[in-house]
C-alpha positions in Angstrom: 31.2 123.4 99.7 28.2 121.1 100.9 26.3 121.0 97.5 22.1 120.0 98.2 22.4 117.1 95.9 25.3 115.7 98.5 22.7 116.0 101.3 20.6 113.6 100.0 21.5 109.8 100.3 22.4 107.9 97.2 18.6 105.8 97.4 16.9 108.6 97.3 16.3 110.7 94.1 17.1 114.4 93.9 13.5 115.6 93.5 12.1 113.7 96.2 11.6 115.0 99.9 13.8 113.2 102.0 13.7 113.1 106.2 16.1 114.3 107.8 17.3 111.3 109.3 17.8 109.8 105.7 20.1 112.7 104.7 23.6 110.9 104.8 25.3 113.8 106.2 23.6 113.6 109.5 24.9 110.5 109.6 28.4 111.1 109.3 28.2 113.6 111.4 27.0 111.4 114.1 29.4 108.5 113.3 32.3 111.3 113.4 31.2 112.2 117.3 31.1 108.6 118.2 34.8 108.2 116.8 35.9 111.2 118.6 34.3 110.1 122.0 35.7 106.9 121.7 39.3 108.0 120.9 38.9 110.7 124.1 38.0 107.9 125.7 41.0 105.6 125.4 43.6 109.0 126.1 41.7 109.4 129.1 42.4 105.5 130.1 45.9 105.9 129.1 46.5 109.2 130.8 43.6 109.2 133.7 45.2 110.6 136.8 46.1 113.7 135.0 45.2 114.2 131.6 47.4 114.2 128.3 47.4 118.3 128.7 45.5 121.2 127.5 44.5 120.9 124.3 46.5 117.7 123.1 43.3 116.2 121.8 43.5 117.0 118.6 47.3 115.9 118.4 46.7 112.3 120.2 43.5 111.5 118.3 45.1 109.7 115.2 47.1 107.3 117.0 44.5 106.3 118.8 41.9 105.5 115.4 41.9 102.2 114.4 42.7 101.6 110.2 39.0 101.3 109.6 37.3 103.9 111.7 38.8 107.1 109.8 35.6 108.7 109.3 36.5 111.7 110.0 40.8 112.1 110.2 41.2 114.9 111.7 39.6 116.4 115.2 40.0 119.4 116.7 38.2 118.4 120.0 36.2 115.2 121.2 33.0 117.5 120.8 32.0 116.5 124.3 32.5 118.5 127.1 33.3 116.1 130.1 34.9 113.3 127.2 37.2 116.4 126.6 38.1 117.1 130.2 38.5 113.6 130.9 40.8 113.6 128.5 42.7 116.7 128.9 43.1 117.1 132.6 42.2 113.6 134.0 40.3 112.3 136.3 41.4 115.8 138.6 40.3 117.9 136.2 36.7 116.1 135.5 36.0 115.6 139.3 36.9 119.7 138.9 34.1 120.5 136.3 31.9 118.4 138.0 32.0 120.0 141.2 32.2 123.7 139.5 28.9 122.1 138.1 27.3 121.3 141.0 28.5 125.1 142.7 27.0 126.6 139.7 23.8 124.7 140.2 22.9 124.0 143.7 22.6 127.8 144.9 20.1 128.3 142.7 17.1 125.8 144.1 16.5 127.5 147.3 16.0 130.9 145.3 13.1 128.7 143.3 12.1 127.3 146.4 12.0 131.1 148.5 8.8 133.7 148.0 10.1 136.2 145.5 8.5 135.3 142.6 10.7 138.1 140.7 13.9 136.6 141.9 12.5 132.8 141.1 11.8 133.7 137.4 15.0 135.1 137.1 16.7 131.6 138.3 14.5 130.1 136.3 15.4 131.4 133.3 19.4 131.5 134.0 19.1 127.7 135.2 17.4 126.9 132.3 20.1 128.1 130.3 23.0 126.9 132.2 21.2 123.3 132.1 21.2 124.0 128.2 24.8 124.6 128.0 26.0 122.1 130.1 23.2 119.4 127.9 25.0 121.1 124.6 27.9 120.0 126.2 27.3 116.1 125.6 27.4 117.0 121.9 29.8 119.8 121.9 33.1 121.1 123.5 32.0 124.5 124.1 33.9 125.5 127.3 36.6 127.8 125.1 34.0 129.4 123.4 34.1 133.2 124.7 30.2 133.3 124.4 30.0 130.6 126.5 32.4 131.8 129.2 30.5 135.0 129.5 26.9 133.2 129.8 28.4 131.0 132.8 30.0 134.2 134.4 26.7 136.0 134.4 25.4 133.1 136.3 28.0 132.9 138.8 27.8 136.3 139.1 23.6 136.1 139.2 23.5 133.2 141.9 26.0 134.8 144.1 24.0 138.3 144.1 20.7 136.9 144.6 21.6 134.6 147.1 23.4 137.2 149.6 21.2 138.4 152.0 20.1 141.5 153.1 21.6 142.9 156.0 20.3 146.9 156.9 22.0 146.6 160.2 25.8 146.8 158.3 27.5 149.8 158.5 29.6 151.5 155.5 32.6 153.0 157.4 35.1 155.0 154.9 38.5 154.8 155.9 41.2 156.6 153.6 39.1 156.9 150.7 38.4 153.1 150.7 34.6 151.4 151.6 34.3 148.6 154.1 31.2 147.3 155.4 31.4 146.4 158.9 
């Protein structure tokens, strides 16, 4: 395991306080993303209508590291969301997130433009955390997280119930046990 004393870099002594940003393992840790990014990268040029295929990231990433830039071996994902879709599915499937982006975001300013200050802080706050996820999401692949996925369904689902509208002049009509609104 990750013992304190390998925390702090080699320069500085063990009883001192050290910054974070002297601690070599932040380092690494960032080096590590840049390799993985640029290795997404260069499947996504060599495979960029369609992708390599679901989850072929981690199987494509040593051949394309060059002999000196094996900081870190072995990847599971690109730890960047679009850097993985590019990747993956192509330049199909990142014009795809994108646009599910932009669905999942542009409903949601006229609600914080309208006059129901109840519904407005409720925008607010899912916005806010959508904008966080998809922000996480230059950092981190987080898209088959489960947690995730449920987080982005309550906002689909959020956004498309708040920005119905109201109509009291519908009628329910019951036909063989079955609701329709007509």
């Amino acid at each position: 395991g990750l013992q304190p004393k390998d925390m702090v870099s080699s320069s500085v002594e063990a009883g001192e306080s050290v910054s974070f940003l002297r601690r070599a393992w932040i380092w690494d840790h960032i080096l590590a993303r840049f390799e993985f990014w640029k290795a997404a990268w260069g499947i996504f040029k060599d495979h960029w209508i369609v992708g390599s295929g679901p989850w072929t990231f981690n199987l494509l990433y040593p051949q394309y590291l060059a002999e000196n830039e094996a900081v870190h071996p072995h990847a599971i994902t690109a730890h960047n969301l679009f850097i993985q879709t590019a990747s993956d599915y192509g330049l199909i499937g990142l014009i795809l997130l994108i646009s599910f982006v932009t669905f999942c975001l542009v409903p949601a300013f006229p609600i914080l433009k309208s006059n129901f200050q109840d519904r407005r802080f409720l925008v607010f706050c899912l916005l806010l955390s959508v904008v966080g996820f998809f922000i996480q999401g230059f950092i981190e692949y987080l898209l088959p997280v489960s947690l995730f996925l449920h987080y982005l369904i309550l906002w689909v689902v959020a956004i498309a119930f708040l920005t119905r509208k109201n109509d009291v002049n519908k009628k329910i009509v019951v036909v063989g046990g079955s609701g329709f609104i007509g």
